[in-house]
C-alpha positions in Angstrom: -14.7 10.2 -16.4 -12.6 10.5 -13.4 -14.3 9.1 -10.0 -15.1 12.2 -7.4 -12.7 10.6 -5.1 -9.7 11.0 -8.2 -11.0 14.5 -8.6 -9.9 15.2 -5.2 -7.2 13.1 -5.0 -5.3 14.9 -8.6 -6.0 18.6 -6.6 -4.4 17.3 -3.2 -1.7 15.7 -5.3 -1.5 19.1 -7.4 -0.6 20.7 -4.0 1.8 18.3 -3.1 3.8 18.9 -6.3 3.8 22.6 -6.0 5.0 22.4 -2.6 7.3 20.0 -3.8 8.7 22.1 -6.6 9.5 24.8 -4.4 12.2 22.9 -2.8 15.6 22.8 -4.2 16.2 20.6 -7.0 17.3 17.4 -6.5 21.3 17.0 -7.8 22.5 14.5 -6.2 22.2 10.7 -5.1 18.7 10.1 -3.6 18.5 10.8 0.1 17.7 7.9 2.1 14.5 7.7 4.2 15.0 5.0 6.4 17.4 3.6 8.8 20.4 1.5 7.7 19.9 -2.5 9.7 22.8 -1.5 11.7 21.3 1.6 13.0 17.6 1.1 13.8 18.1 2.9 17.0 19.6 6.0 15.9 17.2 6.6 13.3 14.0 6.0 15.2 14.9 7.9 18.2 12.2 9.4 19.7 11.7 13.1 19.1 12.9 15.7 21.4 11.0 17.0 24.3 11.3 20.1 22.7 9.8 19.0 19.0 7.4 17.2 21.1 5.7 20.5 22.4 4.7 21.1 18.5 2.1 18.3 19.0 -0.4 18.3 21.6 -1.7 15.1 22.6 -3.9 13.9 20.9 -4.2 17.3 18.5 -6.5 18.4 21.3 -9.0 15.5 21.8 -9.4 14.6 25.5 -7.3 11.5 26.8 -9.1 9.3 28.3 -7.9 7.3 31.3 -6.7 3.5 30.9 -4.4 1.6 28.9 -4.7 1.4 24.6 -3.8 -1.9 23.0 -2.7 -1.1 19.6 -2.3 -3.9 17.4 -0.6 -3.6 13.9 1.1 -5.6 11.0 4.0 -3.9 10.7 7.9 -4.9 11.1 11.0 -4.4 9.4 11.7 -1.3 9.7 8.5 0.5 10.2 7.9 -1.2 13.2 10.3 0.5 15.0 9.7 3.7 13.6 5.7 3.2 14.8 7.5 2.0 18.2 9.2 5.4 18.9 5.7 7.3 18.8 4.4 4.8 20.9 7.2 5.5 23.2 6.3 9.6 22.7 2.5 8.9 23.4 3.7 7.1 26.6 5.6 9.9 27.9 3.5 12.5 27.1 0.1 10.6 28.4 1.0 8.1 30.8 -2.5 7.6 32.2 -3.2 6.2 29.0 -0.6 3.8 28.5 -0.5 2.5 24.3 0.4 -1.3 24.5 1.5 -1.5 20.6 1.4 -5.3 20.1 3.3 -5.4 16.1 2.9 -8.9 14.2 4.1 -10.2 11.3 1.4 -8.9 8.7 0.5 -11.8 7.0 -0.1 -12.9 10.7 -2.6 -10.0 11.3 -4.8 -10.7 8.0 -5.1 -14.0 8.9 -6.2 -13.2 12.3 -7.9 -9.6 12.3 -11.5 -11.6 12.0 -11.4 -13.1 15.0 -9.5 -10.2 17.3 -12.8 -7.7 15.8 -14.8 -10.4 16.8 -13.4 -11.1 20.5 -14.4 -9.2 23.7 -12.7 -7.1 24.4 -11.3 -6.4 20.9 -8.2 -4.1 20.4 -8.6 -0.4 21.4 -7.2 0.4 17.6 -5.6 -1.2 14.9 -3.3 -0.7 11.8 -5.3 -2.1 8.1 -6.1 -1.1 4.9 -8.5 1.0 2.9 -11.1 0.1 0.3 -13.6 -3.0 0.7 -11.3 -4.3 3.2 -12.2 -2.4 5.7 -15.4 -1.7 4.3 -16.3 -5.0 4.5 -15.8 -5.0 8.4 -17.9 -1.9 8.6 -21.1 -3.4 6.7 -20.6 -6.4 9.4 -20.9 -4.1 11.8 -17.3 -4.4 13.4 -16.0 -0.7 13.4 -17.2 1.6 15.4 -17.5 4.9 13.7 -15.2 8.1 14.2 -17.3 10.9 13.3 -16.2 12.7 16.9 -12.4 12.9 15.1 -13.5 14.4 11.8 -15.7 16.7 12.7 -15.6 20.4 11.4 -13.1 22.0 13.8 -11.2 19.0 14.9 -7.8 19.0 14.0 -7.8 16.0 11.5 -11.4 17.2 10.0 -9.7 20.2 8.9 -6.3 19.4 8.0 -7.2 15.6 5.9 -6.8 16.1 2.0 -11.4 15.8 1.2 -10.7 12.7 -0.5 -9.1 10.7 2.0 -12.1 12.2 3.8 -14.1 10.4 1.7 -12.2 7.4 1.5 -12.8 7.2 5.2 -16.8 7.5 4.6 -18.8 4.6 4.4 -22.8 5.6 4.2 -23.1 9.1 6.1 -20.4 8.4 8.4 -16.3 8.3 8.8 -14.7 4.9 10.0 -11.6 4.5 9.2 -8.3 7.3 10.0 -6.0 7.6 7.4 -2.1 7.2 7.7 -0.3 7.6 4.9 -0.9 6.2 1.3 2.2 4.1 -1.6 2.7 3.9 -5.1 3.2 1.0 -7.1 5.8 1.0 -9.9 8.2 -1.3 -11.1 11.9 -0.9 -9.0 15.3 -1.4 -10.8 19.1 -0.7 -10.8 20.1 1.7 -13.2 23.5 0.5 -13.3 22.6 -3.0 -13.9 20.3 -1.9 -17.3 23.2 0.7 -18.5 25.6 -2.5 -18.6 23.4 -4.6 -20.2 22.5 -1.8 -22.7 18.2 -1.7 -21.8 16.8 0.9 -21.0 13.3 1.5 -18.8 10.6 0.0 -20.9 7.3 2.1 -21.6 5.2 -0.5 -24.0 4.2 -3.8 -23.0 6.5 -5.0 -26.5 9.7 -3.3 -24.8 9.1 -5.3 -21.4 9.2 -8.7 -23.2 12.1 -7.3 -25.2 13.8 -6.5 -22.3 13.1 -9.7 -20.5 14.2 -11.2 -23.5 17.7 -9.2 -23.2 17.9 -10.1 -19.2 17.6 -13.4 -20.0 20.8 -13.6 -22.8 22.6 -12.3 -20.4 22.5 -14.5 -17.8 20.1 -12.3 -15.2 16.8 -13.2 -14.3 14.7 -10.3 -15.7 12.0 -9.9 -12.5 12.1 -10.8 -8.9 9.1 -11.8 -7.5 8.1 -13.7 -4.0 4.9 -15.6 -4.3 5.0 -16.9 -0.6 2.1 -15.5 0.5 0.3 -14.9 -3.3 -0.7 -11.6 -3.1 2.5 -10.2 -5.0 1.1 -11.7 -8.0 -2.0 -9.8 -7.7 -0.4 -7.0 -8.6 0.7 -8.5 -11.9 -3.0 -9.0 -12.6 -4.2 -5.4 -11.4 -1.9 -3.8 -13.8 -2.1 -5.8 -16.6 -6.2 -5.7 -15.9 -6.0 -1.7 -16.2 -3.7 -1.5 -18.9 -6.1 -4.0 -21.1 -9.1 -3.3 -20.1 -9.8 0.1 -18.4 -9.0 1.1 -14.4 -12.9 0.8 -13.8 -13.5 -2.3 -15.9 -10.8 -3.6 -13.6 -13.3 -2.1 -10.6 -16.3 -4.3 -11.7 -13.9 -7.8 -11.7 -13.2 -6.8 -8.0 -16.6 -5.7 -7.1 -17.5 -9.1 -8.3 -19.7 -7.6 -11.1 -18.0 -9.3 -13.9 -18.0 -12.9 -14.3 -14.3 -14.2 -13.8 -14.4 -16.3 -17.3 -15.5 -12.9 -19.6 -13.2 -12.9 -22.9 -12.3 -9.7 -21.1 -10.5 -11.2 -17.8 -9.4 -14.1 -19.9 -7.3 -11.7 -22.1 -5.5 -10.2 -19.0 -4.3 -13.8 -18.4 -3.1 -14.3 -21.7 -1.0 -11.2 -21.6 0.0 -12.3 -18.4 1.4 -15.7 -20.2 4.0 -13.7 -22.2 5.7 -12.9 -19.0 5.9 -16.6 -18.7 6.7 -17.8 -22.4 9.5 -15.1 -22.4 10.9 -16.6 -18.9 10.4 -12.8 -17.3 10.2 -14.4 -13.5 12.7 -15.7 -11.0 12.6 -19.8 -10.7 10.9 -20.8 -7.4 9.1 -17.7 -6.6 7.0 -19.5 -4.2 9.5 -20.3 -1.9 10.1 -16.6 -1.4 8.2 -14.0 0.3 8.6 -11.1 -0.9 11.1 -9.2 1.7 13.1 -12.1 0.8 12.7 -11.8 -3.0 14.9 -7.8 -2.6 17.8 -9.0 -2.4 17.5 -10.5 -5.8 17.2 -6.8 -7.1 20.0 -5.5 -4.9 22.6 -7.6 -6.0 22.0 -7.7 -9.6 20.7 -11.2 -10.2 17.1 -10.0 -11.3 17.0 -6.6 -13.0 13.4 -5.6 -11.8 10.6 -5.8 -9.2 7.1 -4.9 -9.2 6.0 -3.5 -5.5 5.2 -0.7 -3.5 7.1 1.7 -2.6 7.4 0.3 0.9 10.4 -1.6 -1.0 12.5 1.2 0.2 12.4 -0.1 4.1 14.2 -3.5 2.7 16.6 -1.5 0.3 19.6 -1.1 2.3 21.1 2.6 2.3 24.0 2.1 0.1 21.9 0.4 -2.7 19.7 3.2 -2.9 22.4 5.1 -4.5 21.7 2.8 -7.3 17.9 2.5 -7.2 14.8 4.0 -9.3 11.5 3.2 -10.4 9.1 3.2 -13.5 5.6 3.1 -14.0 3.8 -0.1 -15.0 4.6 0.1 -19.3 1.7 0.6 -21.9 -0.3 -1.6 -23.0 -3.0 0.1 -24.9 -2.2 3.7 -25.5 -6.1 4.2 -25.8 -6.9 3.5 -22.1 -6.6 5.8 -19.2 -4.2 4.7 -16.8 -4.8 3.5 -13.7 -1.9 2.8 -10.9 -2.6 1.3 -7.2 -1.7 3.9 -4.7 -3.2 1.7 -1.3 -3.9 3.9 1.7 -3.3 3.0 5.0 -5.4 3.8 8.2 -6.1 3.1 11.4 -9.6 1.6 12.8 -11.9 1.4 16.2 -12.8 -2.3 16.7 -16.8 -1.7 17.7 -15.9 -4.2 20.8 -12.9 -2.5 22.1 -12.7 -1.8 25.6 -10.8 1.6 25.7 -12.4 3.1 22.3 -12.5 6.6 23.0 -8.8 6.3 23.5 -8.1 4.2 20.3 -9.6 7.1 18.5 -7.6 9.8 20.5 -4.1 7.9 20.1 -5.0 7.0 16.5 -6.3 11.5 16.0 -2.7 11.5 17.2 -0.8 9.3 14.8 -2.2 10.7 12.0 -1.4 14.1 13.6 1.2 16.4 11.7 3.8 15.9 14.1 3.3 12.1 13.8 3.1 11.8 9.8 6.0 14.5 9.6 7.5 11.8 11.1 7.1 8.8 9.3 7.5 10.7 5.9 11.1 11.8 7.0 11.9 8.0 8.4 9.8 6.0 6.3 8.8 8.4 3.0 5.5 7.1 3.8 3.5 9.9 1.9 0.9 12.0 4.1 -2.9 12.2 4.1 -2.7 15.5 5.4 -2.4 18.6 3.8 -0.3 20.8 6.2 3.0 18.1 6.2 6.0 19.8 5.0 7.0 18.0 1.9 9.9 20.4 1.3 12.4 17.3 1.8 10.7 14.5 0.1 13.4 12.3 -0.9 13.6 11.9 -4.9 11.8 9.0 -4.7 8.5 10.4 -3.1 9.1 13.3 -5.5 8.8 11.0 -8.7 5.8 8.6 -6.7 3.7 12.0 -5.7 4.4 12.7 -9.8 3.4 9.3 -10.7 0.0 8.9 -9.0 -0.9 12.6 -10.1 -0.6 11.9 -13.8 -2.9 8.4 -13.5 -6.8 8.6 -14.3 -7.7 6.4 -12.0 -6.2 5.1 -8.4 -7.0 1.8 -6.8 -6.1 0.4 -3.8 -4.7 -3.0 -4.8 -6.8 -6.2 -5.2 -6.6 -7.7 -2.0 -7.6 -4.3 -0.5 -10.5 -3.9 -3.6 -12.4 -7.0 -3.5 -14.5 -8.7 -1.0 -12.1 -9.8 1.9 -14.4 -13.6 1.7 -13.3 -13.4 -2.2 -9.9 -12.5 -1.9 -8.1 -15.6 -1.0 -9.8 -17.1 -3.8 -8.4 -14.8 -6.4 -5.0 -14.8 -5.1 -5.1 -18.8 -4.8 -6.4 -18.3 -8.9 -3.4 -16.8 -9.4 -1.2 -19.0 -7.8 -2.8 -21.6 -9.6 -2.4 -19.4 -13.4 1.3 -19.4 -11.9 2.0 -22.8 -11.8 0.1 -24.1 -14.4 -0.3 -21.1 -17.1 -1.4 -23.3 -19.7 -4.3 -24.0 -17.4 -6.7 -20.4 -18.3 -10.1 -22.0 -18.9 -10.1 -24.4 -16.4 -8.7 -22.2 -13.4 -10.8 -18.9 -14.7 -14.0 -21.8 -14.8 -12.9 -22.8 -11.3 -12.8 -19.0 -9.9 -16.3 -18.1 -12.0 -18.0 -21.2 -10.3 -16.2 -19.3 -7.0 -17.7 -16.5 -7.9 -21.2 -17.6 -8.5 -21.1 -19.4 -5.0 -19.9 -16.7 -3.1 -22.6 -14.3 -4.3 -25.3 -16.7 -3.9 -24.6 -16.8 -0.3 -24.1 -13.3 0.7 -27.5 -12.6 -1.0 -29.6 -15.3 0.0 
């Protein structure tokens, strides 16, 4: 059965597709999203004072007094597209200054710990949904933000329920949604037409087609392992396909011991990929911005990431660029697909958190996810956004998400922040040494076991 928070997900989604569907349809080359590298500038210019009037600050909350710092894990080319509403919060409300402080974002999870714990802590911050902020919100680190959703406030009435919901921890609202990505497997068409493959929709016809890569001299995925937690999202989506999107739930809640026949199966169907030479070589020595360019210049045919992909595609490639949806494994299951949301949180020590709230209200305003969606295709949390000119690539992500059972928010995001390193270094582990299941699985149960026995002691 569907959770309540996919119930209202699928009707939100519904909406977006009608809406959607009511716009021309699409007949030519997909329109691009984001700027080219050459032309950051142009295409994050700050909006006109004349647009600007459609968005009050702060959708009508009050303003206080007194600088913001805003601290997010951005770059490439969101980052600038974040700095140019800074810039319009700036003008429009310069008593209350936003000092937007962007870091790499493996920089910022390593970090966020001990910036929630500091006094002062950042007025607000840029993170993720599910247990990893939830986690911060059971230690008592957020600071709630009941004041912005209640009934009556702008983002109270105009947030789809469930992000609502996703936002509710207990009886009250912490976190501010953003904008939310699909995950789906990215490739050139051209390359596969040449090469005579086309996209594969059973687990058989993705080895087959590694296989065929392989003859041909290309490697068959691109992947960068730098920072581990690309490979989680081999294991989400092998987990779902194998073994149910809410069995997949429990291993991330921790509920499921780590060496179950059950989890030791998605590792063996996770070997294939490695006995049929699927990956790049040397994966580790890439992150994953710089594992794209394998993709765009035809030397891998595939990639498995979010659809944030798009900010490192450069424009002319996306003329030759689409996406699938994680194959079948198991016709029987329902299918689950990761579709992380983004938000914005109050640090409980911030020194300025009335304002974090106000300048995050605003940012997750309609004039400010309008916004992104048109630069970035960063797909909206509200309901009142105009998705009339959704690029054909948001078109066939909205699709894809609506059609799934189940939606999760990635395992990094899912399981215990404490836990998470662990998994991901499990994985790394699985990666180099795949004839190594029992012992590593053995290793991450005993993990497992020691974790739990400290958080409930």
């Amino acid at each position: 059965m569907k959770s309540k928070f996919l119930i209202v997900l699928s009707a939100f989604l519904a909406l977006s597709m009608f809406l959607s569907a009511c716009a021309p349809a699409a007949t030519q080359a997909p329109v691009a999203t984001e700027a080219p590298a050459s032309n950051v500038a142009a295409a994050t210019e700050a909006p006109s004072a004349e647009a600007a009037t459609e968005a009050p600050a702060a959708e009508g909350m009050a303003v206080p007094e007194g600088p913001i710092v805003f601290v997010g894990g951005l770059g490439g080319e969101t980052g600038p597209v974040f700095q140019a509403l800074v810039d319009q919060w700036n003008e429009e409300n310069p008593n209350s200054p936003v000092q937007f402080n962007d870091m790499q974002h493996e920089d910022l999870k390593q970090g966020i710990r001990s910036m929630l714990l500091a006094d002062p802590a950042p007025d607000v911050m840029f993170w993720g949904a599910g247990n990893r902020s939830r986690f911060f919100v059971e230690k008592g680190l957020l600071a709630d933000t009941v004041s912005v959703w209640a009934p009556g406030t702008d983002l109270g009435d105009n947030t789809a329920g469930s992000f609502k919901e996703l936002a509710t921890v207990g009886d009250k609202q912490y976190l501010i949604p953003e904008s939310y990505h699909w995950w789906s497997i990215w490739y050139r068409p051209s390359v596969f037409t040449a090469n005579g493959i086309t996209p594969p929709e059973t687990w058989d016809e993705l080895l087959a087609v590694c296989d065929k890569f392989n003859e041909a001299g290309i490697a068959p995925i691109a992947i960068g392992n730098r920072f581990k937690w690309p490979a989680a999202g081999w294991f989400d989506y092998i987990s779902m396909r194998i073994n149910t999107p809410e069995y997949h739930k429990q291993i991330t809640d921790l509920q499921v011991p780590y060496d179950d026949p059950n989890v030791k199966k998605v590792f063996e169907y996770w070997n294939q990929l490695f006995e049929h030479k699927c990956f790049i070589e040397n994966s580790a020595a890439y992150d994953w911005q710089e594992a794209v360019p394998f993709l765009v210049d035809g030397s891998a045919g595939m990639y498995l990431m979010g659809s944030f992909i798009l900010e490192e595609i450069p424009d002319e490639a996306e003329q030759d660029l689409d996406f699938f949806r994680f194959p079948i494994i198991d016709p029987n299951m329902p299918v689950g697909e990761d579709a992380p949301t983004d938000v914005f949180i109050i640090p409980a020590k911030a020194a300025n958190p009335e304002g974090g709230k106000a300048f995050a209200a605003w940012m997750s305003g309609k004039y400010a996810q309008q916004f992104r969606l048109d630069k970035l295709s960063r797909l909206p949390t509200r309901t009142d956004v105009d998705l009339s000119n959704l690029s054909k690539f948001a078109q066939k992500g909205i699709a894809q998400v609506q059609n799934a059972d189940y939606v999760t928010m990635f395992y990094d995001r899912e399981t215990t922040p404490e836990f998470a390193e662990k998994g991901m270094n499990a994985f790394m582990a699985f990666w180099d040494t795949p004839e190594s299941i029992d012992q590593i699985l053995a290793d991450l149960e005993a993990a497992r076991k020691e974790y739990l026995s400290t958080v409930t002691e």
